[in-house]
C-alpha positions as CSV (number, residue, x, y, z in Angstrom):
1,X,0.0,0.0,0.0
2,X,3.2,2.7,1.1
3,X,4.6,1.5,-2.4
4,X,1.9,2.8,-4.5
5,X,1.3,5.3,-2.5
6,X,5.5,6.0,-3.4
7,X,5.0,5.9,-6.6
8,X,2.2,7.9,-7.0
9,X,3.6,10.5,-5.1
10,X,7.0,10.9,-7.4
11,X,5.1,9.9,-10.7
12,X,2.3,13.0,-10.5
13,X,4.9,15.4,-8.9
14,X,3.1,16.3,-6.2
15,X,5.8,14.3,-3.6
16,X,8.6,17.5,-5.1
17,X,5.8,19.8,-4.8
18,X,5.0,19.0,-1.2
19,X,8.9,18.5,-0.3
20,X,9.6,22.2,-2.3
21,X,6.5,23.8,0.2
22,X,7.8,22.3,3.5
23,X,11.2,23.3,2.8
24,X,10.0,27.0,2.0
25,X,7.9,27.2,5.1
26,X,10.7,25.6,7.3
27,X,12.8,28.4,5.9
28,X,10.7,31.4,6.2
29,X,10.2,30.2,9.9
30,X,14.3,30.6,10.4
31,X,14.2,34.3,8.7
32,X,11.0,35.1,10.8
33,X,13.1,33.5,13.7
34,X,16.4,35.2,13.2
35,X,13.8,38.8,13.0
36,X,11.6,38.0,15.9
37,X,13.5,39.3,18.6
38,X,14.3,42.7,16.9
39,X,10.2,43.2,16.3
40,X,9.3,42.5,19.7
41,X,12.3,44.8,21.0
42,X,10.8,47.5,19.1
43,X,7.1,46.6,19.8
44,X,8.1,46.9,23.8
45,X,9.4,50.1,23.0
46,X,6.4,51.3,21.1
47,X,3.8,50.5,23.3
48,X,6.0,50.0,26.9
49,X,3.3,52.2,28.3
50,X,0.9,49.9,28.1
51,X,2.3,47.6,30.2
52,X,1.2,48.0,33.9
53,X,3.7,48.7,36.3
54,X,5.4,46.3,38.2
55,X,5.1,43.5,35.8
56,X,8.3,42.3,34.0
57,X,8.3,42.5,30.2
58,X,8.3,39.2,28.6
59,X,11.9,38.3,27.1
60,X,12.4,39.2,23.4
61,X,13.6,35.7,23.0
62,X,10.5,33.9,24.6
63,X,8.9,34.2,22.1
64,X,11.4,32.7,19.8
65,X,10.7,28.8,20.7
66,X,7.6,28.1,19.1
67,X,8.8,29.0,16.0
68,X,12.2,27.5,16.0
69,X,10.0,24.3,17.0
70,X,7.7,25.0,13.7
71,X,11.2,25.1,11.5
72,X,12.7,22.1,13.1
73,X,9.8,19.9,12.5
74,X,8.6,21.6,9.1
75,X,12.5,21.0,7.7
76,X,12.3,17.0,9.3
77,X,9.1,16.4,7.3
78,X,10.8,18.0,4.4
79,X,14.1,15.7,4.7
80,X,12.1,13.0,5.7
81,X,9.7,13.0,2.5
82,X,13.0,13.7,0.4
83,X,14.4,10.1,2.1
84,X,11.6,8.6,1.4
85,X,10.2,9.2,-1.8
86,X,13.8,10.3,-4.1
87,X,16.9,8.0,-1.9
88,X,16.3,3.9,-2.7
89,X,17.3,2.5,0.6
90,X,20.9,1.1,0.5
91,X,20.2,-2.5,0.3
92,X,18.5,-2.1,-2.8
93,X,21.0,-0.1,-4.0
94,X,23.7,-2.7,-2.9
95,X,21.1,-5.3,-5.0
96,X,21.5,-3.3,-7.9
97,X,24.8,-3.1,-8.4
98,X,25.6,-7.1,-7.6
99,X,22.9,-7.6,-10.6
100,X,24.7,-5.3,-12.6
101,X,28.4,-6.1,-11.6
102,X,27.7,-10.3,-12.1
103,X,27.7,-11.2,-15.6
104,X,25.8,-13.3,-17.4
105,X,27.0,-17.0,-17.4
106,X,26.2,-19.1,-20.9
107,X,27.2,-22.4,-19.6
């Protein structure tokens, strides 16, 4: 059932197209990641009045882990779909190469 479901995937292209969206999202979550702490720096500063007295501000950085979680598992699934639908696994690939290395005997 996995195998046709393999080779559906890679023959209609929608296995790359899947893979090429995952990889995008994984890395627009890094660039928002590595831009996060600079937004809410200046958000704090912005509208620090609002923020009753007393109460520590949250860290710029707390924010941060929820979306280096979202890129770590979006770039996983990527790699992970990658593995599994483009790499053979390397006993077949060790298979192939005894077929093709052993010559034909005509005795």
């Amino acid at each position: 059932m996995l195998e046709r479901l393999k080779i559906a995937l890679v023959q209609s292209y929608v296995g790359a197209i899947a893979i090429g969206l995952t990889l995008s999202s994984g890395i627009s979550q890094v660039a928002r990641l590595a831009v996060n702490p600079v937004t809410v720096w200046q958000q704090q500063r912005q509208y620090g009045d609002n923020y009753p007295i007393g109460l520590p501000r949250p860290a710029p950085f707390a924010s941060a882990l929820p979306q280096l979680l979202m890129a770590v598992l979006l770039l996983l699934v990527a790699y992970g779909l990658l593995r599994w639908l483009y790499y053979p696994r390397a006993e077949e690939q060790d298979r192939r190469q005894d077929q093709a290395s052993e010559p034909a005997q005509d005795t």
